[in-house]
N, C-alpha and C positions, 0 to 999 in steps of 0.2 A: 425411355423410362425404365427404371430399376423394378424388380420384384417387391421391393422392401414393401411392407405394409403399411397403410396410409396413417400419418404422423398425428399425434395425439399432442404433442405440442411444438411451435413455432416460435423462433427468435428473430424480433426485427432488429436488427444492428442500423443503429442510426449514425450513418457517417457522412452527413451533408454539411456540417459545419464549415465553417471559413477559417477558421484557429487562427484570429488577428491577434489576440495575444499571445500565440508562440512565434508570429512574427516571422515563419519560415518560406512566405509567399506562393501558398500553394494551400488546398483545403486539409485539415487538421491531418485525415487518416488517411492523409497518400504521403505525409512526410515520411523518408524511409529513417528506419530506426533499426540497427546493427545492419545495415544492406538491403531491409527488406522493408514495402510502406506497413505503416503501424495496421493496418485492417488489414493485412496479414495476420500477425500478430492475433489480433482479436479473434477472427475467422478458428485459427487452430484452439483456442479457447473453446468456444460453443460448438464446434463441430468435434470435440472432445468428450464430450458429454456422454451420459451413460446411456441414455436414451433416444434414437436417431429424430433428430427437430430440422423442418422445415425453417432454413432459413431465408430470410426476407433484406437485403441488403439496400438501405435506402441513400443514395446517393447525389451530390450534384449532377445538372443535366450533361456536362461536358465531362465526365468522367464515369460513364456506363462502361465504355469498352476496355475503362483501364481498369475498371471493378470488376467485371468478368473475367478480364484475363488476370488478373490478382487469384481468384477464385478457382480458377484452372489450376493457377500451381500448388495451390492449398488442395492435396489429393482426400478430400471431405472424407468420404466412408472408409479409407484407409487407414486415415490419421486415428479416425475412433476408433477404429479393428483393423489391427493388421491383417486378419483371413480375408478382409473383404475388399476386392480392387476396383471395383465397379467406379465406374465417371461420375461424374458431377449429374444430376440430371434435372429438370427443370422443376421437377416436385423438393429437389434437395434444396436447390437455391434459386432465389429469384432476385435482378436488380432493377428498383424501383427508383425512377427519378424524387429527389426529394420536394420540398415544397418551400415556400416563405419562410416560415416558422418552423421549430421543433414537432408542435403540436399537430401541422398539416401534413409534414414529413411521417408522424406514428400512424397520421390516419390514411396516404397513401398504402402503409406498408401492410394495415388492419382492410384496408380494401382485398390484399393480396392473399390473402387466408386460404390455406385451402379447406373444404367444408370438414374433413375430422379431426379440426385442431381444437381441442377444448381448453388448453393452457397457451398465455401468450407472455415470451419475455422481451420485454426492451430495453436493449443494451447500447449503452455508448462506446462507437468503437477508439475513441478517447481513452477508455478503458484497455487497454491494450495487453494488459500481463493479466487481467483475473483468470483463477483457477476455473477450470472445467467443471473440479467439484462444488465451487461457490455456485454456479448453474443448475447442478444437482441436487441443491440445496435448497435453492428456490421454488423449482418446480416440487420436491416431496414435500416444504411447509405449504403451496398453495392448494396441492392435493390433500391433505390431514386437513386444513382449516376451513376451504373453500374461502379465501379473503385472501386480498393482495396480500404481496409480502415482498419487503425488501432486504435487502443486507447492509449493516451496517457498523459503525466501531465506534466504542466509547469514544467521548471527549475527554484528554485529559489535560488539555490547557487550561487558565482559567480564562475563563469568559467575561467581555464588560460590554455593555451598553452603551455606547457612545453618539454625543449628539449628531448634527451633520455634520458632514466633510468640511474640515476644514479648507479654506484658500490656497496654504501653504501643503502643495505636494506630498510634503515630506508626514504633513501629520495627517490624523483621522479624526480629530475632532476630542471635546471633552466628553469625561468619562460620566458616565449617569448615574450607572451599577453594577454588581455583577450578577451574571446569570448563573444560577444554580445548573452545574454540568449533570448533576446525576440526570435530570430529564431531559439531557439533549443526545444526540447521535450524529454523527456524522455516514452519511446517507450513502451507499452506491449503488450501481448495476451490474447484474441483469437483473429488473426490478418484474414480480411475477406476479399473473393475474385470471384469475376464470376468464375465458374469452367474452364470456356476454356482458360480463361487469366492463372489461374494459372500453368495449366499443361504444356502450352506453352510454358512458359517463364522458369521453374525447368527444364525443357527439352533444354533448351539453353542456364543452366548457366553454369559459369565453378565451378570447383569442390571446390574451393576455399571459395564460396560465401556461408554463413549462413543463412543470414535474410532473409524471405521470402517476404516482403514490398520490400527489397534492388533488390531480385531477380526480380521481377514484374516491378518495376521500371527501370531496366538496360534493361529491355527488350523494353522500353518506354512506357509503361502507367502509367496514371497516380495514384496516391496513396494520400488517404486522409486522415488526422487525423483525432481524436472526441473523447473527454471529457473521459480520464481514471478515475480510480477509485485506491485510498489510499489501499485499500486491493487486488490489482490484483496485488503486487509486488511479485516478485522473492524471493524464498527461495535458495540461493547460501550458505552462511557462518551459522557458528553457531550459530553467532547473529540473521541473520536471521530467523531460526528455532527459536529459542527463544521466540523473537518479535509473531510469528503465534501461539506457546505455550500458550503465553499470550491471544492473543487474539480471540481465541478458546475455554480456562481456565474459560474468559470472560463471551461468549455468551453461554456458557453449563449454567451457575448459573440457579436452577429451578425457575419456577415462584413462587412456596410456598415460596421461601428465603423473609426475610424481605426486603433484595434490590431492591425486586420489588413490597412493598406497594406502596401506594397513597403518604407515607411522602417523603417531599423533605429532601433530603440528604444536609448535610453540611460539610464541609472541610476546615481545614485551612493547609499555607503551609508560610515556612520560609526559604530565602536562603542569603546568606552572601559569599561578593566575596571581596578579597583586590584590591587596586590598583595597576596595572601596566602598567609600561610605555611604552612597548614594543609594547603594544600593542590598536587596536583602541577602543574605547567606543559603547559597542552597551547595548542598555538598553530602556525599556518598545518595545523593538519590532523595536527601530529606532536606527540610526547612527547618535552620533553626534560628528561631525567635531571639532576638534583643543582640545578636552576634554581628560584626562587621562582615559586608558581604563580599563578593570578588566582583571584579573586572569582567566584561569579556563580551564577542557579540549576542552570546546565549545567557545562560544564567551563571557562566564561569564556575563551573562543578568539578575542578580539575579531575578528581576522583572517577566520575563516568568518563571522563574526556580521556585519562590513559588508560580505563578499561576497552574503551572504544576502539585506541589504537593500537592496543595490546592484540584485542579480537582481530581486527582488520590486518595486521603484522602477520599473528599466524596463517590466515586465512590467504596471504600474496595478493592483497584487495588494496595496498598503495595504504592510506591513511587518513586522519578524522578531517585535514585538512582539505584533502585532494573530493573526498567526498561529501563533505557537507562546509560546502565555499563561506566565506565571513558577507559575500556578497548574494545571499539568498537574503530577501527578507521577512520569509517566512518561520526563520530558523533567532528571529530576535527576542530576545529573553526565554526560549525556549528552555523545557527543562528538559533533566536529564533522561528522564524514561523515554523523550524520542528519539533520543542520539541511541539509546539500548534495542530500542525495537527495531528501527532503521537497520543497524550494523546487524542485530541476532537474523533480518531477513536477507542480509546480504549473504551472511554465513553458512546460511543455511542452502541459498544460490547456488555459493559456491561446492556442494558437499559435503559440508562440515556441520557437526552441532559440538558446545563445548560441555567441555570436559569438566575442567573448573575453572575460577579466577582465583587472584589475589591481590589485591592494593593495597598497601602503605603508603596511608597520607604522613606529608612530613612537613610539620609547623609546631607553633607555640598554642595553637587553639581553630579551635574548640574543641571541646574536652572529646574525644570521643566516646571513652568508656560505658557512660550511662548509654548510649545510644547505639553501639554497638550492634546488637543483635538485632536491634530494631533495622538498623543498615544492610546487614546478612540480610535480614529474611526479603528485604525490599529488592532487593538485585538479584540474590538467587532467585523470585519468584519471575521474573523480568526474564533472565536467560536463561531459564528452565535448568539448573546446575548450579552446584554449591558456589557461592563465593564467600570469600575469608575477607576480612576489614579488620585494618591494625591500623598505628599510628606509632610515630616517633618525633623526638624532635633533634635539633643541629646543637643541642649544649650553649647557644647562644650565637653561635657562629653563620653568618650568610644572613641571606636575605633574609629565609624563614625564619632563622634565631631572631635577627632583629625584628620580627615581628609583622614585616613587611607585606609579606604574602605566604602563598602552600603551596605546596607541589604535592605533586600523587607518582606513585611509580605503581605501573603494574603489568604482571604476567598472567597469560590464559595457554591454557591446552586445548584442542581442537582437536574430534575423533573423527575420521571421515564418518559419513554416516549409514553406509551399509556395514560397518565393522562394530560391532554388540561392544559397548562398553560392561568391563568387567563388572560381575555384582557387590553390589554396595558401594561404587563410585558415583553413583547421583543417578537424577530421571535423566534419560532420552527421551526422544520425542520421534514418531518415524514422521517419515519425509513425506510434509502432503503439499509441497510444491508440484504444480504440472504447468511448469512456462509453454507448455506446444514446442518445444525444440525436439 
């Protein structure tokens, strides 16, 4: 046993899942991901943390010994402090066989408590890139509040109600309505909780119930949100492992690479979509009303689509293609602020925040002018950095002259991001990425 003082809070990382839909034939968080299983990954995340937590590691019965030794190599109290080189020791981490269910697996892992843990978080280690400080986050709004609290991120798709599943695979059934997004969230982990609320309430759900927010809640107290983070998403689908490949691939590049001199990086990016009528018009970021829409498997926004490539270009991150595939289909009718957030986190991965953009769209319509600044303010506010929006056209010439379709052309500057952009060239943002690398 270590000296450290006995831990006032506890994270149980639930990695008993089967991951049948990542389809990699093996349990979720032992697929490896950049060389290493993904509950590696998670382990340097919470054992990250500003404040030293008893972790609780709940796993399948035939993969104790590969969770320990997982846990061995993840040098716990080092990783959070370098001063400090002490081992692993049984108060640091424990591995807990998991149970039937998610709900059986939280309450093995709440069996494991040791007696001065007054804060408890449960984390999926699915979650595999959340920030240290999104942990730290939780645990200070459960201490201010005393009430659960989770992390979460606006919705910015729009939402529809739709009847049941249709027969046909391919579709989800008719539409009913749509849901008002401002009251919605999209939910994550590490979700945190006074230890006596929580044990109370796992102890009175029925069997049925997953979410441990949903559980706490039905129990009647109350549950808070607070500010999730781009990288604490879920590793579910292929894509999804993918997406963490990349941005993992990312933040590995050494500081000797030339990607991380003083020079700012530049990129340029081109996207071209035809018209169609099917469908609505979204372009520089915005919807406009009664206008022919484009093509495309997203919402055909040429405009974000050669900012995106532009960014990704500077950045040596390949391009809009290679990273967000036409065969995801979670990315269908998608608009453009996710193709913006996606690549600003890639970028950001990579050591970079930008500098500025610039895109000229180039067609016979829609008008830009009146909307202009409306566009500006919509995308600078998106990648934190001024961007410029112009328009021209071909005098009648090409496709775009005839009317056909648009094309966007666009360039970005890229500042590494420990090099201070000069004053009055736009916000930066400092670096609160912590992959555990």
């Amino acid at each position: 046993m270590t000296d450290s003082p006995a831990p006032l809070v506890a994270v149980i990382v639930v990695a008993a899942g089967s991951g049948t839909r990542l389809a990699a034939g093996q349990p979720k968080a032992f697929v490896p991901l950049q060389g290493q299983p993904m509950l590696a990954h998670a382990l340097r995340g919470v054992t990250g943390m500003r404040e030293p937590a008893q972790i609780i590691l709940v796993v399948p019965a035939d993969r104790v010994v590969e969770a320990r030794q997982i846990a061995a190599g993840v040098n716990i109290r080092a990783e959070a402090d370098p001063s400090v080189s002490a081992p692993v020791s049984a108060l640091d981490l424990e591995v807990v066989v998991g149970g039937s269910s998610r709900q059986e697996s939280v309450q093995r892992g709440l069996a494991r408590l040791h007696p001065s843990v007054e804060i408890v978080l449960v984390h999926d280690a699915a979650r595999a890139l959340t920030p240290s400080a999104l942990a730290d986050a939780v645990v200070d709004a459960v201490r201010a509040t005393g009430h659960g609290v989770i992390p979460g991120l606006a919705v910015s798709d729009t939402i529809k109600r739709v009847a049941e599943t249709a027969a046909d695979a391919s579709q989800l059934g008719t539409v009913l309505g749509t849901v008002d997004r401002s009251e919605l969230a999209a939910v994550q982990t590490p979700q945190g909780f006074p230890r006596h609320v929580l044990i109370a309430a796992v102890a009175a759900a029925s069997p049925e119930m997953t979410d441990d927010a949903a559980i706490v809640a039905a129990a009647g107290h109350p549950v808070r949100v607070i500010a999730g983070h781009p990288l604490a998403f879920k590793i579910t689908t292929r894509a999804d492992l993918d997406r963490a490949e990349h941005l993992l691939a990312a933040a590995r590049t050494p500081r000797s690479s030339p990607v991380f001199d003083a020079t700012p990086r530049i990129g340029t990016g081109l996207d071209v979509h035809a018209f169609d009528d099917a469908s609505p018009l979204w372009l520089a970021g915005l919807h406009w009303p009664g206008e022919q829409g484009l093509s495309g498997h997203s919402d055909g926004d040429a405009a974000v689509h050669a900012i995106c490539d532009a960014l990704l270009s500077a950045a040596g991150l390949g391009d809009i293609g290679t990273i967000f595939g036409t065969d995801d289909p979670r990315l269908v009718d998608a608009h453009g602020d996710v193709f913006l957030r996606e690549t600003l986190a890639l970028v950001h991965a990579a050591g970079f925040r930008v500098g500025n953009v610039s895109v000229q769209i180039i067609g016979n319509r829609p008008k830009l002018s009146p909307r202009r600044a409306e566009a500006q303010s919509l995308l600078s506010g998106i990648l934190d950095a001024p961007v410029n929006v112009s328009a021209t056209t071909t005098d009648a010439l090409g496709f775009t002259g005839r009317g056909e379709g648009v094309a966007a052309l666009a360039s970005a500057v890229l500042v590494p991001r420990d090099v201070a952009l000069p004053a009055g060239s736009g916000p930066g943002r400092a670096n609160d990425l912590n992959l555990g690398l």
